[in-house]
C-alpha positions as CSV (number, residue, x, y, z in Angstrom):
1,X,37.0,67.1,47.6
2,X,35.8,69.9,45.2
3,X,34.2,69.3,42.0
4,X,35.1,70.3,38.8
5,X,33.6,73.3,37.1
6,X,33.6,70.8,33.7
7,X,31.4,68.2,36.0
8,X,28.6,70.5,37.3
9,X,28.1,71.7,33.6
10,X,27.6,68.2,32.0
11,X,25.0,67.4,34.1
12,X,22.9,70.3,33.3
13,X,21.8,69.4,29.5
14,X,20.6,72.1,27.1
15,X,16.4,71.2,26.7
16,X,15.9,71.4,22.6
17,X,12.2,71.6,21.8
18,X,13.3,69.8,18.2
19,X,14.8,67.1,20.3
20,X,13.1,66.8,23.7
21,X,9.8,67.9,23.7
22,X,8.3,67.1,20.2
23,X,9.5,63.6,20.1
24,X,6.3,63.5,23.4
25,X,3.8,64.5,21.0
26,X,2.7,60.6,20.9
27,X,2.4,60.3,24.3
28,X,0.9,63.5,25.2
29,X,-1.7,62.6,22.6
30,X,-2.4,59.2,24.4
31,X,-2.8,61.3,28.0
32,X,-5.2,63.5,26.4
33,X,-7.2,60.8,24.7
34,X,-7.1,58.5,27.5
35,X,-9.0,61.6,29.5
36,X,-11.6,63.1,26.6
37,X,-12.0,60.1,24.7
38,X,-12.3,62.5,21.8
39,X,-9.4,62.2,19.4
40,X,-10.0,65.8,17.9
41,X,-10.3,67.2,21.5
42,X,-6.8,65.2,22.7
43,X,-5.2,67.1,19.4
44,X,-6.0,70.2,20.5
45,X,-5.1,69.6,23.8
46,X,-1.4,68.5,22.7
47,X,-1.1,71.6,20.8
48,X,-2.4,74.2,23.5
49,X,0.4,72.2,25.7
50,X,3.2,72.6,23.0
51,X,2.3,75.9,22.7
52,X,2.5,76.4,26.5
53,X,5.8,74.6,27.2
54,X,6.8,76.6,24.3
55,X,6.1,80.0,25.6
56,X,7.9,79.2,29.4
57,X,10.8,78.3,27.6
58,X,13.2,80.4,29.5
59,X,12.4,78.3,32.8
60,X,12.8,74.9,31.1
61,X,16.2,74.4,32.7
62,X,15.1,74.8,36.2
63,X,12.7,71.9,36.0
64,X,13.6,68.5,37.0
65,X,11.9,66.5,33.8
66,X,10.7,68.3,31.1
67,X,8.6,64.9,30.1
68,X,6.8,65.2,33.6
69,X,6.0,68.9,33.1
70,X,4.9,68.2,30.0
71,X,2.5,65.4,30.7
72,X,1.2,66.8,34.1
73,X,0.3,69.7,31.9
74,X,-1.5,67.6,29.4
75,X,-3.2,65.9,32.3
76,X,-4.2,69.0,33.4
77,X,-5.7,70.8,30.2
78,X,-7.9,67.4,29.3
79,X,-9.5,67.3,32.8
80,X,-10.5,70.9,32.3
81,X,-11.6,70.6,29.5
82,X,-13.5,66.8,30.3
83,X,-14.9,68.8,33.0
84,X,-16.1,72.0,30.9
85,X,-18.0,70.0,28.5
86,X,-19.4,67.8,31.4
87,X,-20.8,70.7,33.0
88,X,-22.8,71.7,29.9
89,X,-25.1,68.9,30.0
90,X,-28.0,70.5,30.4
91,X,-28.8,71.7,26.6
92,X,-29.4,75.2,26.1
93,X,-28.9,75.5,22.8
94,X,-31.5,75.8,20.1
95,X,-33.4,72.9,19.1
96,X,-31.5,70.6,16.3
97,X,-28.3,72.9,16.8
98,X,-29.6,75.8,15.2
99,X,-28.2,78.7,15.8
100,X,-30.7,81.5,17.0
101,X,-31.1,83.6,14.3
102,X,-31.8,80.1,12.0
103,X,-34.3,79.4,15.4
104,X,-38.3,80.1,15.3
105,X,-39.4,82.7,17.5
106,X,-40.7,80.0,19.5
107,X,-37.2,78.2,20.1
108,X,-35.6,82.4,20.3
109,X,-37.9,82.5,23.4
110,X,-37.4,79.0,24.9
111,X,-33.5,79.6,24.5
112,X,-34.0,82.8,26.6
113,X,-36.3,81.8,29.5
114,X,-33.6,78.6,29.7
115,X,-31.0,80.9,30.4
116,X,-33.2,82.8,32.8
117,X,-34.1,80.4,34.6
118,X,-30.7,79.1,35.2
119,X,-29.0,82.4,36.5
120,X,-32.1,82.2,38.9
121,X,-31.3,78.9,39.9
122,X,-27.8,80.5,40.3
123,X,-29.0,83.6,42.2
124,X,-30.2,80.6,44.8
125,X,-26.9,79.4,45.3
126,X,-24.7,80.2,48.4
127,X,-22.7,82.5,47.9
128,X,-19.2,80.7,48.0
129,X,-20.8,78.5,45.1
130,X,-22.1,80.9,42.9
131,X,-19.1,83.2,42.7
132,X,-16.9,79.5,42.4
133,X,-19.1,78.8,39.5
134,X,-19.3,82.0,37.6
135,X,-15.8,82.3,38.1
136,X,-15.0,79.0,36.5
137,X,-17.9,78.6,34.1
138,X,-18.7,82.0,33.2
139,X,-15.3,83.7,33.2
140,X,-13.2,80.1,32.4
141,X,-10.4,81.1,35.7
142,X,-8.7,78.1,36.5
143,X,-9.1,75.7,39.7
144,X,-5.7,77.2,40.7
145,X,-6.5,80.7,40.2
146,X,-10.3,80.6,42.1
147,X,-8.2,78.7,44.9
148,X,-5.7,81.9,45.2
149,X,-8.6,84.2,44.8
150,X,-10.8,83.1,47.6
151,X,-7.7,81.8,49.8
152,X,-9.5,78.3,49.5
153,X,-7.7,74.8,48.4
154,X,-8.5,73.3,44.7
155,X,-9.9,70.8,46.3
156,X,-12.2,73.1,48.0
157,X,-12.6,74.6,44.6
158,X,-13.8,70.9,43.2
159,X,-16.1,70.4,45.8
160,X,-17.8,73.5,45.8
161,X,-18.0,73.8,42.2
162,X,-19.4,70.0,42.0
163,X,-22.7,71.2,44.3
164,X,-23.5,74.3,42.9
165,X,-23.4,72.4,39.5
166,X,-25.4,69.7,41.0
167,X,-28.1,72.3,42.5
168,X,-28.5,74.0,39.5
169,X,-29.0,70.8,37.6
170,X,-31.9,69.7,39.8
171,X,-33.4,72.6,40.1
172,X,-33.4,73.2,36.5
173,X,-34.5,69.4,35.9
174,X,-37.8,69.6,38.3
175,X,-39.0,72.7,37.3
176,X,-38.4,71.8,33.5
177,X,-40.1,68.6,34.4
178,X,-42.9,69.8,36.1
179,X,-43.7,73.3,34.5
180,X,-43.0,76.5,36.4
């Protein structure tokens, strides 16, 4: 039995962005916020996706749910980003969020011998977690990308990532602690 020419070209249904993809807004916004807990954050995140699904247009027909590619991609962009601002809990900013030219020349040179100290907390990393972790903090690459780069799984990625962050935390913490 052959099928119909007319049959095969129903099931394929023409995505609309008007009509498919904006009507997820709400739901995308929900992912996001369920992940950052920061409703600013989870806006921004919806709109980098629609921007993205936007701009890969052309291969929208050859997924198999627009929705899941749209929501895996939201999932995706708010645990970076969770995970960016978690790694930047160690303040090195000016006291009282000044910027440094507002800053004393006291808080100029405390900024500056914080930064030093933690590229030589870096330095003292292996060298699989340093690259790992200027790659993805320093030069923002994605977990996919450093994975392809070093021929290493995400996971891999994570892991690695997830010490050298720790090690640099510590070591920043007990010599800040204790004086140098």
């Amino acid at each position: 039995m052959t099928v119909s020419p007319v049959y095969m070209f129903e099931e394929m249904k023409e995505i609309s962005f008007r009509e498919d993809i904006l009507p997820l807004k709400d739901r995308l916004f929900q992912v996001a916020l369920r992940i950052t807990f920061d409703r600013a954050e989870a806006e921004d995140i919806v709109q980098e996706t629609l921007i993205k699904v936007w701009n890969k247009r052309q291969d929208w027909n050859s997924l198999e749910s627009i929705e899941a590619y749209c929501l895996t991609l939201t999932k995706n962009l708010a645990i970076d980003k969770r995970e960016k601002k978690d790694s930047q809990t160690i303040e090195l900013t000016a006291a009282n969020d000044k910027s440094l030219d507002d800053a004393s020349p006291h808080e100029v040179l405390e900024q500056k011998e914080r930064l030093m100290l933690v590229h030589q907390l870096m330095e003292k990393l292996p060298d699989k977690q340093r690259l790992i972790m200027e790659l993805r903090d320093i030069e923002e690459k994605s977990y996919k990308d450093i994975a392809q780069m070093l021929n290493i799984t995400e996971e891999q990625v994570k892991i690695n990532l997830f010490r050298a962050r720790q090690k640099v935390r510590q070591g920043f913490l007990k010599l800040t602690a204790y004086g140098l």
